[in-house]
N, C-alpha and C positions, 0 to 999 in steps of 0.2 A: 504493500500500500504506500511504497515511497513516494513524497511529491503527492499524493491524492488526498482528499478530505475525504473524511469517511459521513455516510451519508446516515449511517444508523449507529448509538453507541449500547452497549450493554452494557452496564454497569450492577455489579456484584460482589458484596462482601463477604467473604469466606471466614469461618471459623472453625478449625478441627473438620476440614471436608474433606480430607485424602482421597478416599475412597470413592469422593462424588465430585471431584472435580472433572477428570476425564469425561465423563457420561454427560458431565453439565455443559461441558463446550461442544460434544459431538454434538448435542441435541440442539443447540442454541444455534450452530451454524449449519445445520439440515433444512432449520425453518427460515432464516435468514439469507440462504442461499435464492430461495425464491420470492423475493423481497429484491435484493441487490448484492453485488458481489463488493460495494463498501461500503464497510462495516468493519468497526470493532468492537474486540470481548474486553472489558477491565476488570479483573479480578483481584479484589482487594485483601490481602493478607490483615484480618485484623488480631497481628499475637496472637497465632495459633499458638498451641505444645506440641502438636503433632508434626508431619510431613507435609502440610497442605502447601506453604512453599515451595519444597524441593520442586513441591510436582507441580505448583504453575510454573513454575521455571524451563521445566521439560517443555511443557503445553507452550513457553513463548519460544524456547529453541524451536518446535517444529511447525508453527503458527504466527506468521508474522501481522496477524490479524487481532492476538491476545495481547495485550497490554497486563504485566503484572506490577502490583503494588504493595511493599510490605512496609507495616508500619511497626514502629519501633515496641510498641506496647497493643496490649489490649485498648482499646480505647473506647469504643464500643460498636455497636450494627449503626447509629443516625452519623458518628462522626467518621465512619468508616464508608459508608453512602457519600459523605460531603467531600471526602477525598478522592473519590469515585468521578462524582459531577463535576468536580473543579479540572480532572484532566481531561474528558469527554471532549468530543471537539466534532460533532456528528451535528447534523442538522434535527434529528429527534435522539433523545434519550431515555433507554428504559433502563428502570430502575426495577432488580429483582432479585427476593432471596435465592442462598444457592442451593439449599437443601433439595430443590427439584418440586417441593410440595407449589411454586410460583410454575408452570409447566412452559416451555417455551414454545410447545406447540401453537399457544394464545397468542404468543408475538402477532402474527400476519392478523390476527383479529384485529386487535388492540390498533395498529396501524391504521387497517382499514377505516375502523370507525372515525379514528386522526382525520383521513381523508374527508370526512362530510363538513369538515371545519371548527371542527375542535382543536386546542393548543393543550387539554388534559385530557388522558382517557385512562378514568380509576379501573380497576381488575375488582370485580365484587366474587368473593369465592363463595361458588356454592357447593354444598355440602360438604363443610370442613371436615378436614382428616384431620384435626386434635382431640384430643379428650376432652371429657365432658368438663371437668375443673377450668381445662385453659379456654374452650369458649365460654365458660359462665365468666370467668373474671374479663376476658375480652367485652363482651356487653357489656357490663358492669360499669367497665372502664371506661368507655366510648359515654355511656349514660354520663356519668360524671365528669367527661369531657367535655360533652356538650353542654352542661348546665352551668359550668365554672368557665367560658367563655364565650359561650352565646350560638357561638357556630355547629353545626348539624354533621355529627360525624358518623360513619355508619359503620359498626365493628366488622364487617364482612369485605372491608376494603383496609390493605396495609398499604404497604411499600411499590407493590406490583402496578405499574401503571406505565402509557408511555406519554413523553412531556416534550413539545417544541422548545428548539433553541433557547428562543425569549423567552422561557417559563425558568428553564435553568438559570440562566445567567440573572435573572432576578434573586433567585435562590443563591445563588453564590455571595451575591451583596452582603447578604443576612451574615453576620459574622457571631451571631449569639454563642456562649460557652454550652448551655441546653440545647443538644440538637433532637429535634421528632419532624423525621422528615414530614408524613403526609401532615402535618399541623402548618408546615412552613405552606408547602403546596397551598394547601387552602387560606393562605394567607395572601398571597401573591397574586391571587384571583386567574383571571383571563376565562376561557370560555370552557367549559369541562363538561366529559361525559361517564358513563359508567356503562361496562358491558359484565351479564354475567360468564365466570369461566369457569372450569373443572377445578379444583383444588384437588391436589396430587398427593401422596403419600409420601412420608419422606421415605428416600431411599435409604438410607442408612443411617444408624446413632439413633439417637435424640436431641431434640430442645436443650439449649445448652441457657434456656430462657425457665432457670426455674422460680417457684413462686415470689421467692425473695428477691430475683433481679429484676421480675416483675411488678413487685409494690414498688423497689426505692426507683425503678423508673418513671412507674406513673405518677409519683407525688412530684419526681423532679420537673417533668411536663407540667402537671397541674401547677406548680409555682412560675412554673416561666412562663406561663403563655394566658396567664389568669388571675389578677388581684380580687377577685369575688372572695376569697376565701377570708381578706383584712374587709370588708363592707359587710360579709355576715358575721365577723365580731362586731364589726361597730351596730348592728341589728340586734346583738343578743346582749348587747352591752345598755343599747336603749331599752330592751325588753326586764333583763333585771333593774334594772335603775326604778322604771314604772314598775313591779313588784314591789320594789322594797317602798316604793312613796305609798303605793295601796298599803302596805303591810304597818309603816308607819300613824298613816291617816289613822287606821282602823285602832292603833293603841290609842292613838289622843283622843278620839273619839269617847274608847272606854274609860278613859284615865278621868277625861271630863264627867263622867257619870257616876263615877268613884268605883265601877269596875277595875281591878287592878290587881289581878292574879299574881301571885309568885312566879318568875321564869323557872322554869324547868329544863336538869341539866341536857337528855333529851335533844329540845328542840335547838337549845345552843350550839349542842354539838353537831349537829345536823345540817344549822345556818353557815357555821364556821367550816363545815368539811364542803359545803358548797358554794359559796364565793370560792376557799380558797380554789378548788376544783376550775371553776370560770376562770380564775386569774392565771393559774397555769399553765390550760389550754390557750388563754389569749397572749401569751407572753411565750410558749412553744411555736404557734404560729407568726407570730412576730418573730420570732429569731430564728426560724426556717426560714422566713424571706431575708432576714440579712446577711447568714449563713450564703446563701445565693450572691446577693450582693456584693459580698468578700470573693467567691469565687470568678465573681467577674471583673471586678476590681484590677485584680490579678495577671488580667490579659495574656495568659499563657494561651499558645495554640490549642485550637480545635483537635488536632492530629499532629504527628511525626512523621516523617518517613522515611524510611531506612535505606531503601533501595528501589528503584524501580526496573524493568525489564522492557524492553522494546518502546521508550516513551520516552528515550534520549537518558539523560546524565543527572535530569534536576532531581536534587535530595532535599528543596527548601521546603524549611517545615510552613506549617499554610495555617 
């Protein structure tokens, strides 16, 4: 592809996919072949443990069409995506996991639908091959996504989509330390569509997304892309305040009438274990968002990168 722009990019973050990397490129350039002959694969090392390197390295020795990228650490699947988009240089970009469960047979879909004049076209999976726990928390998730910033997000759409030039390079701007890609997408706007596709099985391993990488993800999202959650302190902040002036009123009320009970240890103790309760919650939320604040402050990169493969010599971290 020397001297040529490639016309389509694939961009995919790898994590411990030894085993599935081979299969992921044979397939990805079987459906792409009938599409156009340029085209490249970026395959993004995010800190594997395994050989998933060694073997995209193979894959760009015998594939001058694979682009490999390894980054110095874990860092994670949205900042390993943004390392992705950043070297893309294709006139559309698809973005997609490598596990195989995103099917590349979808690509000539997904394109196609591009062609009626859309700059987005979301991949909605039907009938997911996860487990029942990891779709209930995905809904869940999405729920509480959409209600903590206003935007309509639908859990049956992730990462898998394909996106015009101009949709990328809007997204590259975004230099946020939180990255979630489809949150950025739907930030960015332009014109979008959604088709449904197959959701696929993963080929090999498991989810290296287990429940715990999944809370401290979602909350990190939910702070970065939503201050509803300091507006419904200050909601419950006005809500206790008007209890306690009802609570108030209603002693001097009695106190006026010479109604004037004994306090009971009881209810003291009950009043005191919950303000303090409020005040810890509101002051845990408050120093989750400054906690963030700190880490942005900070301005260290998005990513690293250690090496790359058929995409010239640049090692500059981004």
């Amino acid at each position: 592809m020397s001297g040529t722009k490639p016309f389509i990019s694939i961009v995919s973050p790898v994590y411990q996919a030894e085993q599935i990397i081979e299969e992921l490129v044979k397939r990805i350039s079987t459906n792409l072949q009938a599409l156009t002959n340029r085209f490249e694969i970026i395959l993004v090392d995010d800190g594997s443990h395994d050989k998933s390197w060694e073997v995209i390295e193979e894959q760009c020795k015998e594939n001058p069409h694979i682009i490999g990228i390894e980054l110095t650490r874990n860092f994670g699947q949205h900042s390993a995506i943004s390392a992705g988009i950043e070297t893309a240089k294709g006139e559309w970009v698809v973005v997609m996991d490598c596990d195989l469960q995103d099917r590349p047979e979808e690509i000539p879909a997904l394109y196609d639908k591009a062609q009626e004049g859309y700059d987005i076209v979301f991949a909605s999976r039907s009938n997911r091959q996860d487990t029942f726990f990891k779709r209930l928390f995905s809904k869940l998730f999405y729920k509480v996504l959409s209600f903590l910033t206003g935007a309509k997000y639908d859990n049956t759409v992730a990462n898998f989509g394909i996106f015009h030039r101009r949709v990328i390079d809007c997204v590259v701007l975004m230099q946020e330390k939180i990255r979630f890609f489809p949150a950025m997408i739907h930030w960015v706007g332009f014109s979008k569509a959604t088709i449904s596709v197959e959701h696929g099985k993963r080929l090999e391993g498991k989810s290296s997304y287990n429940f715990k990488k999944q809370l401290q993800l979602a909350v990190d999202i939910m702070l970065a892309y939503s201050n509803k959650p300091l507006k419904m302190i200050i909601g419950l902040g006005i809500f206790v305040s008007f209890i306690a002036f009802v609570f108030g009123f209603v002693i001097i009320y009695r106190a006026l009438l010479g109604i004037v009970p004994v306090s009971g240890y009881a209810s003291l103790i009950v009043s005191i274990a919950f303000f303090s309760g409020v005040m810890i919650s509101v002051l845990g939320v408050i120093g989750l968002y400054i906690g963030k604040i700190f880490e942005g402050i900070k301005d260290r990169p998005i990513y690293l990168i250690r090496e790359k493969k058929n995409a010239g010599n640049q090692t500059d971290p981004v």
